[in-house]
N, C-alpha and C positions, 0 to 999 in steps of 0.2 A: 504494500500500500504506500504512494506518494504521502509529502509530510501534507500535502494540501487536501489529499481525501482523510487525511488522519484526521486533522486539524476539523474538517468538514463536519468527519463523522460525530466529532466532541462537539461541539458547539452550533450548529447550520440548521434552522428553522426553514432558510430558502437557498438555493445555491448561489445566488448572488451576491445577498451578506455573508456566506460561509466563507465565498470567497475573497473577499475584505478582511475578516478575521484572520484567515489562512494565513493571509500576506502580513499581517499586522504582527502574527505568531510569529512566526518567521523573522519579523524584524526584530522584534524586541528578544526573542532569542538570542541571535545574534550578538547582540545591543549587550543584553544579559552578559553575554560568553566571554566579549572580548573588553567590556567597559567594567573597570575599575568599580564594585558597589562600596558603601559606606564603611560594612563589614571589613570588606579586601583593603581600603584604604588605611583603617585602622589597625591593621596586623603587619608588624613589620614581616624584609623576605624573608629572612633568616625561621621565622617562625612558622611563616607560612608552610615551609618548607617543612617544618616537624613535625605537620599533618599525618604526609605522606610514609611516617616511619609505620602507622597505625595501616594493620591488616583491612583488604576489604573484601567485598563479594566476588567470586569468579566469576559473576555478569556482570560485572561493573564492566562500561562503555567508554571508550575515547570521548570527550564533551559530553555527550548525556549521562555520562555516569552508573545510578540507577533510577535515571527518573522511568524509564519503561519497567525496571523493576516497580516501583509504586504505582506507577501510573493505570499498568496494562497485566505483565506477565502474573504477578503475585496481588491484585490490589482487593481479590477477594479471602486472601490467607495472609493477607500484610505484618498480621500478629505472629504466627506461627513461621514466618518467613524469617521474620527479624530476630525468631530467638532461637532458630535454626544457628543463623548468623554468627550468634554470641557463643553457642555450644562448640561448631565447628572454627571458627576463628579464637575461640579459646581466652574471650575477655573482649574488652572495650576494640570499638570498630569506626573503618570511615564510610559511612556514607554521602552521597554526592546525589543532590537532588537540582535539575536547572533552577536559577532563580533564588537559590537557596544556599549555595554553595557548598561547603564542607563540613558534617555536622561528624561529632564523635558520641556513637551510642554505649550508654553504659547501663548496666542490671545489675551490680552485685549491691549487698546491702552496706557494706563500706564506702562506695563509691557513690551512691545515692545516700548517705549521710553526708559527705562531702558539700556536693552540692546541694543539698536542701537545708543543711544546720551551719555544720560547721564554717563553710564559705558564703553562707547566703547572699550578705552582702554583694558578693562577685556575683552574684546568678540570679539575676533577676528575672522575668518570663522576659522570653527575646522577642524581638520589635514583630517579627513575621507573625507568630500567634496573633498577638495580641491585638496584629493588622485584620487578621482572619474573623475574629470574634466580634470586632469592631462594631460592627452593623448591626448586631443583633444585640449584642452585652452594653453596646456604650461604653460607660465610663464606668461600668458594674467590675467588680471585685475580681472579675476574674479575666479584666482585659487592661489590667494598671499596674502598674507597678509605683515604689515609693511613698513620696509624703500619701499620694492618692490612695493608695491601698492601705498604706497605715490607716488612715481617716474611713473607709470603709471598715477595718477592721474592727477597731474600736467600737462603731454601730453597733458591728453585726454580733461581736461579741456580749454589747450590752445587754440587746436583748435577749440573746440565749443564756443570759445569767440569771434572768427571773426570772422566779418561782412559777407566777404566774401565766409564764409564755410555757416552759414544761408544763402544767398541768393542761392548757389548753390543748397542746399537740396531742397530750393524751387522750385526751376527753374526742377529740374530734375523731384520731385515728381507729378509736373503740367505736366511735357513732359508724366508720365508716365501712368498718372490718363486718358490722353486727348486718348492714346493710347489702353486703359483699355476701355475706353469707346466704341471705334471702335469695338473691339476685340468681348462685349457682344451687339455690333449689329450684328454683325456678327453671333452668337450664335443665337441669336432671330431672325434673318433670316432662320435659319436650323431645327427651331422650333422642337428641340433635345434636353436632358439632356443635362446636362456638370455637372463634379466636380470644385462645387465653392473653395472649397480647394484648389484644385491645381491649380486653373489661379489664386487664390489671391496668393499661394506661386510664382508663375510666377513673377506676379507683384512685390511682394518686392523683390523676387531674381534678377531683371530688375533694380529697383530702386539702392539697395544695389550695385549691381555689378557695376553701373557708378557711382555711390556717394564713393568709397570703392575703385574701381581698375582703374574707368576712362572707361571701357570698354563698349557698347553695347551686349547683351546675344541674344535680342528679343526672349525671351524664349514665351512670351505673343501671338504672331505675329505666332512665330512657332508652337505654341500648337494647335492654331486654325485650322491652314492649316495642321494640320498631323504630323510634324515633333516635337514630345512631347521634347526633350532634356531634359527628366526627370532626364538623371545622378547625376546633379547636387543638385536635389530636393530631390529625393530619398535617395540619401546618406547623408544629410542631416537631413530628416526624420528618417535614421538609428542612427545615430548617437543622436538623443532626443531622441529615443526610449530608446536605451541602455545603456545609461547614467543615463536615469531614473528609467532601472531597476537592475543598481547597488545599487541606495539607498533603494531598498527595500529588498535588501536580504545581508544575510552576507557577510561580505566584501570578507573574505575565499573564499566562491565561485565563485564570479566571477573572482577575483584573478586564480583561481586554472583552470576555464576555459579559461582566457588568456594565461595561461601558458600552455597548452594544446590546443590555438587555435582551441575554441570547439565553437558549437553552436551560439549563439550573436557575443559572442566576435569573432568569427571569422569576422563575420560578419562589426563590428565597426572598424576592424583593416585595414579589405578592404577600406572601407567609407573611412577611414582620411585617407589612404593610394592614394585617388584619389582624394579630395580635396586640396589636401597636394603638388600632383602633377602641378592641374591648377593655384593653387595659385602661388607657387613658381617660373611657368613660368613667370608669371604677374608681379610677384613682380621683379625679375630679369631686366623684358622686361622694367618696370618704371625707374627700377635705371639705365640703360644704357642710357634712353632717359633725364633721369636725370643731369646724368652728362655731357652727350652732350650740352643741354641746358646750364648749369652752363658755359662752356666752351667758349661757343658761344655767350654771354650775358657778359662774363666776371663778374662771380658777385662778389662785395666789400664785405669786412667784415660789411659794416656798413647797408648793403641793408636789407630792411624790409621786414617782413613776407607776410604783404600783397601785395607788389611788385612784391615778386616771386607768389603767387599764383593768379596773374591775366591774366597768359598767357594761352594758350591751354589747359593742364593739369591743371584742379580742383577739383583732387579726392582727398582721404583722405593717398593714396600711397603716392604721389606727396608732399603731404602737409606736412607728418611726415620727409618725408626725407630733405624737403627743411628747415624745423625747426632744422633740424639738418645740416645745411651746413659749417658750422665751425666742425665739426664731421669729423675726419679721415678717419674712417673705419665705414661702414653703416652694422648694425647687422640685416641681412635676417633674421632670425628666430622671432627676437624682433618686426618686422614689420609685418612677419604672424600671431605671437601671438596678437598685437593690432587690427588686420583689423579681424580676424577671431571673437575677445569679438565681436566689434564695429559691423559687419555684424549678428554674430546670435542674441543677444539681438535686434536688431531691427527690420530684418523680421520675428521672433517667435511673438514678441507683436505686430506687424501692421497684420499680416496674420490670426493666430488665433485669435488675437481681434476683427477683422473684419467679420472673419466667424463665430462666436458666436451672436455677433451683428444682421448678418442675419439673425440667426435662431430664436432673442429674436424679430423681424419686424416681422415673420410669427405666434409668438407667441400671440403675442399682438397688431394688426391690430389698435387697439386706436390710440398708441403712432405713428404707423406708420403715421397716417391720422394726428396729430400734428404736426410731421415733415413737410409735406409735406405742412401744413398748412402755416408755417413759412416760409418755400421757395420760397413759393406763394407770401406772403407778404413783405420779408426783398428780395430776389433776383427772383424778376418774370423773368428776362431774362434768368436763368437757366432753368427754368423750362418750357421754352417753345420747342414746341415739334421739332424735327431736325429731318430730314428725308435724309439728305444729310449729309454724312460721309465727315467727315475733316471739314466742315463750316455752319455755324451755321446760319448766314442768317440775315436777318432781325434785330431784337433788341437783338435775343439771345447769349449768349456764353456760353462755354463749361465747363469754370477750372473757381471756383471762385477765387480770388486774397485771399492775406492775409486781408485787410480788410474786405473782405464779410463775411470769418469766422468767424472773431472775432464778427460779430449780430447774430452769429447762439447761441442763448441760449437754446433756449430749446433741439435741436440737439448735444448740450457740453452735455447737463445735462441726455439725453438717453447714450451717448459714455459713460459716467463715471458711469450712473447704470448698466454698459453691463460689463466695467471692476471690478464693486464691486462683482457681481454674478460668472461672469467669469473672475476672476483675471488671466492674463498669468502666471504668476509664483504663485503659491499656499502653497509654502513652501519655506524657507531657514533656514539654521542653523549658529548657532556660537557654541566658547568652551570659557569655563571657565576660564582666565588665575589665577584663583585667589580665594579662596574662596572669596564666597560675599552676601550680602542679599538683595534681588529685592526687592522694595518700598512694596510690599502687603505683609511682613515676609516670602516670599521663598527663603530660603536658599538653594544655591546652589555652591558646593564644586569645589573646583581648578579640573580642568581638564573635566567636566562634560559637555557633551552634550546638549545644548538647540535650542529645535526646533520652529520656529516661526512658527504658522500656521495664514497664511496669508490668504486662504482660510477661514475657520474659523471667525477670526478677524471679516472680512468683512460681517459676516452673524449672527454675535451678539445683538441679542434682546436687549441685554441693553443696547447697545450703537446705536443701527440703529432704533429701536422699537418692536414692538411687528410683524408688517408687514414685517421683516427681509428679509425673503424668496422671497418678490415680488417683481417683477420689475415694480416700480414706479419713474422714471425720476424726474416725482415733490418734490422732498424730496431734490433734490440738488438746489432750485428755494425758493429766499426769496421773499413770498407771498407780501410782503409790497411794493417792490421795481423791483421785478421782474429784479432780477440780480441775478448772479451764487453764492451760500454759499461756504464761503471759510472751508473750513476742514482741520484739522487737519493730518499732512503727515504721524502718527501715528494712526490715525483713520480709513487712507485709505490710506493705505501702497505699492499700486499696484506699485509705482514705487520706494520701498523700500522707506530710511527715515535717516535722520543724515548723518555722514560724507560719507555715501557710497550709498547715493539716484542717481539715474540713470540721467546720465549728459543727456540723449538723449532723456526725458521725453517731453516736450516740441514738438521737429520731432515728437514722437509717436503720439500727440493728433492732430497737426496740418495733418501728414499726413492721422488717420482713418476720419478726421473733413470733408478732402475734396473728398476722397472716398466712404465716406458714402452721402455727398451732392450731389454728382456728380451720381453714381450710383441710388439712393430713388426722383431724379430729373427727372431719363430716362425711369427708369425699375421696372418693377415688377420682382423680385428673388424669386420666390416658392418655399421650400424644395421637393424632392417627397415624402419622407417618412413623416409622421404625426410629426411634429415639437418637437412636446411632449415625441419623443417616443427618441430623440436623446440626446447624452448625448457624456461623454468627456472621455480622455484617457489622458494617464501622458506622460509627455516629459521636456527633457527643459524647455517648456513651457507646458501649458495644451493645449491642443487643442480637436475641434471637433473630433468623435469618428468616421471614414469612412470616405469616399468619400465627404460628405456632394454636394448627387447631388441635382442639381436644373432646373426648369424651366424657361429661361427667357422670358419675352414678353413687349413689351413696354408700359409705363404708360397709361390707358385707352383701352389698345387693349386686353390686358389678361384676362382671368378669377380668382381672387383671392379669393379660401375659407378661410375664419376667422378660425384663431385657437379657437379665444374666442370671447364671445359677447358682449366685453366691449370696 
């Protein structure tokens, strides 16, 4: 294939603008290849040149490098490519992406302390991400770096420090688990497929949208009875999609497609474009009701945080603007940008974690019959069977409390081997501010790209064993005491690590804890497709690859074939 039917094929609504693009590819390639970027000028030669001591892929290309590696060859196994890479190259590697230049991947858990703790300072998120993000996060948490992110932090940490905002999340993610539950009797009344994908994204976009806006969606409620309200999902799902496939190709391009309103990016610009819309109204609709409240309450300068978020409104809207109530002027934009980080990091890692999960229950039938073991034992009232929607009856109930969680051990220790195998995020990068030299002698020059592969990491024989590849629950279980092994947040990196580890970590495991008890308590989840045969696709987060349909039926009523005979 010529580069201009390539180019064609990526981006070409009509063959006339395909080929304008083509030519524009083409140039700014070019442009790319042989002109000096910001990065290159900032690195002297002597350094530049100590790139090259760093092993790379046996496809790596004269000029292209591996960008057809990401691009084309691997951009459906990109994870499993790159820690292929790490295995067989035997430590930290170069990668060459057009537009991108020279990035050095690393996965061990000394080397990702490095750059995430110990050198922070030096490694800041590098300009290309945060360019990628840009459009969609704004000036959100996780497209900033410095005094800005500092200043985000702060926020975000305030409010995950009241009481009042944990009990909320709880309160809501029980309302919405108890709901979730209806929803797949329902289902298993109709004795029909469903895509577990999309009622779990229901769920957390249900969850998210009152924790986040204060609002009810019943997207859960409506999907069952017909009325999908998928806009919001959809465009959503558009937006990880396309975001994830700017990091795999040169920045030029997708660039050069925005600008042209071609192909994807048409597509991503619609997305925020209707996200951007409901948000705005919402956000609008809180601060009106915001300042009425204010008004009507008379509130003092000396009135406390949690004062004000004990009245009707206890969303995360509500809660930003009232931390700001000595605040003049309330910046709309700065409050979409927080609730838009705050909202996609949370349903990306509760909905694909969760749909992974299912698919590792159909894999592994053993671990399932453990769980289910423990439930039996630590909370028998869950587990008895309900036949009556909304009430539970006799000794049983529905939503375990936070105490109930906290005896599900071996239930934490299947969730945390589902997120080692299936980490949500697989990848993040920082840049160099500085030349510097990582703990193992890799030198790496001011301005240079470094890719964590978090995927990877998580799947290292020398740090997990030689069983890397299996999912064994027991590995997270100290055999003496039969309590949970603390690990190293650099050895299992899933909710990153050092000054910029994910404040919401905690919600994530609490709410897949009681989702996964609540659901392996009621139901049997059957994939229809061969469990084995499924696999994952990039985004934001990683998630299940399709529809990921299933069959439901209730505990003891269904038919369950073993994926395995262990």
């Amino acid at each position: 294939m010529s580069s201009v039917s390539l180019f064609a094929t990526l981006a070409s609504p009509t063959s006339f603008v395909a080929l304008i693009t083509a030519a524009a590819s083409v140039f700014y390639m070019l442009l790319a290849q042989w002109t000096p970027t910001a990065r290159d000028r900032r690195c002297s030669s002597s350094n530049r040149k100590s790139l090259w001591t760093l092993p790379c892929p046996a496809s790596t290309l004269p000029i292209l490098g591996n960008t057809l590696d990401t691009l084309i060859t691997h951009r459906d196994r990109i994870y499993d490519w790159e820690t292929e890479q790490y295995e067989l190259l035997k430590g930290p590697w170069r990668l060459h992406i057009l537009g991108y230049g020279h990035s050095v991947v690393i996965a061990s858990p000394k080397l990702m302390e490095d750059v995430l703790e110990t050198q922070f300072e030096l490694f800041p998120k590098d300009d290309g991400m945060c360019t990628i993000f840009r459009d969609f996060f704004g000036r959100g948490i996780f497209a900033v770096n410095g005094d800005e992110w500092q200043h985000h932090r702060e926020q975000a940490s305030t409010l995950f420090s009241f009481q009042m905002f944990k009990h909320v999340m709880h309160e809501v993610v029980s309302e919405k688990v108890h709901t979730l539950r209806r929803v797949l009797t329902q289902y298993e009344a109709r004795r029909e497929a469903v895509s577990l994908r999309r009622v779990l994204s229901h769920f957390t976009g249900d969850v998210f949208s009152k924790i986040g806006f204060g609002i009810e969606r019943r997207c859960m409620e409506n999907g069952v009875n017909g009325y999908m309200l998928d806009d919001f999902v959809e465009a959503s799902e558009t937006i990880s999609q396309v975001l994830f496939a700017r990091f795999l190709q040169p920045m030029w391009l997708w660039k050069v497609k925005r600008f042209f309103n071609l192909g994807d990016e048409k597509k991503l610009k619609k997305s925020i474009r209707f996200l951007d819309f409901l948000m705005y109204n919402i956000i609008n609709e809180s601060i009106a009701k915001s300042s009425r409240r204010r008004r009507s309450t008379e509130v003092s300068n000396n009135l406390s945080m949690q004062a004000l978020v004990a009245g009707p409104r206890r969303d995360l809207i509500s809660m930003f603007m009232e931390s700001n109530v000595r605040t003049d002027a309330i910046d709309v934009e700065a409050i979409r940008d927080l609730v838009v980080s705050f909202i996609s990091s949370g349903t990306e890692t509760t909905s694909q974690g969760l749909s992974f999960f299912i698919v590792m229950m159909n894999r592994y039938p053993r671990v399932l019959r453990k769980i289910r073991d423990e439930l039996r034992l630590k909370l028998p009232g869950l587990m008895l069977r309900n036949d009556h929607d909304g009430d539970s009856g006799g000794d049983g109930f529905e939503v375990p409390s936070m105490q109930d969680l906290s005896c599900l051990i071996y239930l934490e220790a299947a969730i945390r081997e589902n997120l080692r195998l299936n980490p949500p995020v697989a990848i993040t990068t920082r840049a160099a501010t500085a030349d510097t030299i990582l703990s193992d002698g890799t030198f790496v020059p001011k301005g240079t790209r470094v890719i964590l592969c978090l995927y990877a990491a998580l799947r290292q024989k020398s740090v997990w064993g030689d069983d890397a590849n299996e999912f064994r629950p027991e590995r997270w279980i100290d055999p003496a005491t039969g309590s949970l092994l603390t690990m190293s947040p650099f050895q299992f990196p899933v909710f990153a690590a050092g000054p910029r580890v994910c404040l919401g970590r905690k919600l994530a495991m609490m709410e897949m804890k009681m989702l996964a008890a609540v659901i392996l308590s009621k139901f049997d989840i059957t994939t229809v497709e061969n469990p084995w045969d499924l696999t994952y696709e990039g985004g934001l987060a990683v998630s299940v690859k399709g529809p990921l349909m299933v069959n439901v039926s209730r505990v003891g009523r269904g038919t369950r074939k073993p994926a395995d005979s262990t």
